[in-house]
N, C-alpha and C positions, 0 to 999 in steps of 0.2 A: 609524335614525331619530333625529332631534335631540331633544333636551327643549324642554320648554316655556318662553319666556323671557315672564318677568313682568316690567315694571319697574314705577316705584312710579308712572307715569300708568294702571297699570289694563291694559296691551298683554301679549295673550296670543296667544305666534304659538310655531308648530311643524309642522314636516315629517313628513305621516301619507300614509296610505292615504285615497283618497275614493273612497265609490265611489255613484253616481248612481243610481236605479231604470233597469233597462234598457240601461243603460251599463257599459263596464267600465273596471273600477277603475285610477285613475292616483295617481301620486304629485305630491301639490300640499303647497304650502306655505299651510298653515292661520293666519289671524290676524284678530283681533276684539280691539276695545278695551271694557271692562265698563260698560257702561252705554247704547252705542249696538247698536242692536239692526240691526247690519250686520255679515255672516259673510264674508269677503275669502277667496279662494282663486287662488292662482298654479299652474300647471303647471310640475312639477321638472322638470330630464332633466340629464343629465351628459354633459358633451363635454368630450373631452380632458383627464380630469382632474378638470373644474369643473364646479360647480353652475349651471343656468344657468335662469331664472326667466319663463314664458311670461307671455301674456295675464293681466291682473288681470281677475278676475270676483269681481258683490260678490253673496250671498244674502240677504234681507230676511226678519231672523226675526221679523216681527209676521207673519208667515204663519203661525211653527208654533205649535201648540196646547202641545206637553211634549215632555221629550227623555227616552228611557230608557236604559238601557246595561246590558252585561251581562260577562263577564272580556274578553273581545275589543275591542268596539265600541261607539261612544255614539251613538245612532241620533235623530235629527231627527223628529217626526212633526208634521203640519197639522194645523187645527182643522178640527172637525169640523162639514158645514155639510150643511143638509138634511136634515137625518136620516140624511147618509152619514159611514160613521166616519173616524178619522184616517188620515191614507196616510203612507208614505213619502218626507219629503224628500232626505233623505242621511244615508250612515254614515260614523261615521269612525272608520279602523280604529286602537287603538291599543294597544301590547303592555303595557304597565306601569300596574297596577291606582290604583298612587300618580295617576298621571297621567290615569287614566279620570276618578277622583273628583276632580281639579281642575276641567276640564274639565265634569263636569255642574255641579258648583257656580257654573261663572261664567257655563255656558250657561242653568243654571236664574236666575239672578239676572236677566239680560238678558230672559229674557224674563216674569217678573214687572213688570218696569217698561215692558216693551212692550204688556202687556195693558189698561195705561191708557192709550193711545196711541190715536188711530181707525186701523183698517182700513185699507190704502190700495185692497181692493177693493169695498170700501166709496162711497159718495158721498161728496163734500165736501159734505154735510151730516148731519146727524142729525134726523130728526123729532121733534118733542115733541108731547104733548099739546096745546099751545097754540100750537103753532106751528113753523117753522122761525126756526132761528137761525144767522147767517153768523158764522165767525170771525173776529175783528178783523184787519184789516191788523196792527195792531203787534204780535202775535202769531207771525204769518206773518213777518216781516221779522224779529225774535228767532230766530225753528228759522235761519233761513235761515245768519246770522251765527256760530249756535253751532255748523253744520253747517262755514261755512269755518274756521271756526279750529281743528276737529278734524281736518279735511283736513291743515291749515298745520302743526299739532304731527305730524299723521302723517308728512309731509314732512319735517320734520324729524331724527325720528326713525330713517324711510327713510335718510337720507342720514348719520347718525351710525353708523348698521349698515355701509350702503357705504363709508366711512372706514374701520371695522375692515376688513371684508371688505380691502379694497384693502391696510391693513398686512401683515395675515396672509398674503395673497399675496408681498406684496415681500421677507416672511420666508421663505417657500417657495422662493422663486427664487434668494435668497442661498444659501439652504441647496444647490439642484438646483445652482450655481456652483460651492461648495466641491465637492461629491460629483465633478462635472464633472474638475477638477482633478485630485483625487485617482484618481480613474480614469484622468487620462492620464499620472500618474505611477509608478502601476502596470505601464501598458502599457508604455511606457519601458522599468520594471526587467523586464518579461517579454521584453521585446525583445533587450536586455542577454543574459540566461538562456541565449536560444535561441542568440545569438552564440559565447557560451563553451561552449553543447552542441553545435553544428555542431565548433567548434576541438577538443574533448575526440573529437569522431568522428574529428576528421583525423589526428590525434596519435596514436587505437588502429588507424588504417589503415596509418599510419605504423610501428610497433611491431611490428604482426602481419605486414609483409613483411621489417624485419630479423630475426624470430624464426624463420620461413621460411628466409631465406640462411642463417642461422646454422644451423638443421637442418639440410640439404643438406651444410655443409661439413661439421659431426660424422661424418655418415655417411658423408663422402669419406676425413674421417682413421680412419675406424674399417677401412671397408674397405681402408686402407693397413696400418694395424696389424695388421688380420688378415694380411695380407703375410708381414710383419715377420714375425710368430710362425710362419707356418712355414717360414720359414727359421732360425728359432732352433730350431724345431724337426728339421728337416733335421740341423743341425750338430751337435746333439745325439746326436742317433742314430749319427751319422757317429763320436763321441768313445768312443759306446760301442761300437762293433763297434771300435775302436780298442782302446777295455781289454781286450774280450772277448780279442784276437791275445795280450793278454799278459797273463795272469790272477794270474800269480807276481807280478810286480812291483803290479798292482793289489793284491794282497793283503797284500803289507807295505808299501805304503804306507798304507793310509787301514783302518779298525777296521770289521768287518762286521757289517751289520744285516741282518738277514733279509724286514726290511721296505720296505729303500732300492731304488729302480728298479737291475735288472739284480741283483741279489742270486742269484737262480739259476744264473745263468752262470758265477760266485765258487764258487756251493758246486759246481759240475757242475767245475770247473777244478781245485779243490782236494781233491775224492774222486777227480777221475784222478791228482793227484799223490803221491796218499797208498796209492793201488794201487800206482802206479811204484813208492815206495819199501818197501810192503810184498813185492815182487816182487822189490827187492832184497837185501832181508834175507833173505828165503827161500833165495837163493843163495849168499850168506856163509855162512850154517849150514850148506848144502851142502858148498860148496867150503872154507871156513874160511882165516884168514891177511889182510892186509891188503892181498897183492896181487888175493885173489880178492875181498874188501870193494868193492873199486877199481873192480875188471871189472865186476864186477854194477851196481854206480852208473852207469856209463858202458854197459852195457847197456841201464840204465831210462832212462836221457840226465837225470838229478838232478847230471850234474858238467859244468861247461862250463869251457873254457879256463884261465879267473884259476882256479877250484877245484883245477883240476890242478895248474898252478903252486905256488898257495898248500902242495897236498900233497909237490911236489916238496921244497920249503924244509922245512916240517916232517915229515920224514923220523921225525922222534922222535914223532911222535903214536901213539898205541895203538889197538887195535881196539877195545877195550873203550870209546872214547869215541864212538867214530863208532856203536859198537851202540847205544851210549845214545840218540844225536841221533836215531834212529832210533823207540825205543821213544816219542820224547817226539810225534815227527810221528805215531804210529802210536797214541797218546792224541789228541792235536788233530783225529784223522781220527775219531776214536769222535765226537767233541765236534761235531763239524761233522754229522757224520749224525745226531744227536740234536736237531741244531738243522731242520736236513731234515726230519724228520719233525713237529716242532712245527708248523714251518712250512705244512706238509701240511695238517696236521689244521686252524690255523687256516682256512685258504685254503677246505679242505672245509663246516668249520661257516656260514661266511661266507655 
């Protein structure tokens, strides 16, 4: 609801609640100027936004007798005639106490000066004692004058409001322009947005089918490597059942670990060779002499070709060294079996 706008001719108008006996209540636009004891009422409604302003209807307060009010409403009531009491002209509803007590102040002033006024349900005359008496024409032709010229200032007035009203609008509309704008340069950059979100879709569609081929081939070279490896592995195996045919030459060449692949085969090759030539020995002590040294070697097959040779030449060698070489493989062989067994035992804990 609007406030009350006073200016300094006396004009008291504001947008309330009215509500009639018997009727229900509308929103009109309330206005009276202080002094004329005429209450103007318009019908609001809003379309589209706008205030828009029905029928003028004017109420003639030399009708009411007092006005009362209470935190709500400032309520109109007629004089009382006949002996029947006052009734109801109209309420009007208004929420701001400031505004109640304006309002009965200017209503109660208006009608103080209308109670010197005649009646209009009244005669145009008054009886006297002594007679009746007509009002002068120049009387009559005075109300009539001061009545247009309060119209002619209300006109005026009317139309100084309608001047704002119509700026304030033009400021609205400039304003609903800029907004206008600015919203279709939003959609623009929304527009834009969705552009470069469609292209970022097509680019991860793009991406997720080289990443695709790219799997495929991995697992094409992996199942070739797996290939590879067992053929490396094949050839492997193949190196070792190779050393395994030669267990003497594997074992002076390369230093034995008990832990390296094929390591059993080594020590299983090297306690048969270490029986050979304990089998030898045993036969020396038997037979004694370095041609029975000889036989017994070449019984346990510990002498090949170039050995023989070589013994041919050194003719001068003693038996007492070859017992030694004997004793020393016949330690190496203790050594190997102790390693054997280590080996055992880890393998078992394990």
């Amino acid at each position: 609801m609007s406030f009350p706008d006073e200016s300094s001719s006396g004009l008291l108008e504001q947008a309330m609640v009215v509500a009639f006996p018997q009727q229900d209540p509308k929103v009109c636009q309330v206005s009276f100027r202080v002094g004329v004891p005429m209450l103007f009422l318009q019908t609001a409604s809003l379309e589209t936004g706008q205030m828009r302003l029905g029928e003028r209807k004017s109420l003639d307060l030399r009708k009411a007798g007092r006005v009362v009010s209470d935190e709500e409403k400032v309520s109109i009531l007629s004089k009382a005639r006949a002996g029947q009491p006052p009734h109801l002209i109209v309420d009007l509803h208004i929420d701001d106490t400031t505004e109640i007590s304006m309002w009965m102040q200017a209503l109660q002033t208006v009608l103080r000066g209308a109670e010197e006024q005649p009646d209009p349900e009244d005669k145009g005359e008054r009886h006297s004692p002594t007679g009746s008496q007509r009002q002068p024409a120049s009387a009559l032709t005075s109300a009539r004058s001061h009545a247009s010229s309060e119209v002619e200032e209300e006109c005026v007035l009317l139309r100084a409001k309608s001047q704002k009203l119509q700026q304030r609008i033009a400021g609205l509309e400039a304003i609903s322009e800029r907004r206008e704008k600015q919203m279709k340069k939003l959609l623009k950059r929304l527009d834009g947005a969705m552009q470069m979100l469609d292209a970022l879709q097509d680019m991860c569609g793009q991406q997720r089918k080289v990443i695709s081929t790219q799997q495929t081939a991995i697992l094409a070279l992996k199942e070739e490597g797996a290939v590879d490896e067992e053929e490396n592995e094949e050839e492997e195996e193949e190196d070792e059942v190779e050393e395994d045919e030669d267990p003497a030459e594997g074992v002076g060449a390369q230093a034995f670990d008990p832990e390296a692949p094929g390591s059993e085969q080594q020590i299983m090759a090297l306690l048969k060779q270490a029986d050979q030539m304990e089998r030898a020995l045993r036969q020396i002590e038997a037979t004694g002499g370095r041609q029975g040294t000889i036989e017994a070697m070449e019984s346990a097959g510990l002498l090949s070709e170039n050995f023989m040779q070589a013994g041919e030449e050194e003719e001068g060698g003693s038996v007492e060294e070859i017992l030694g070489r004997l004793n020393t493989l016949e330690q190496e062989k203790a050594k190997f079996e102790e390693m054997v067994r280590q080996a055992q035992s880890g393998r078992s804990a394990a």
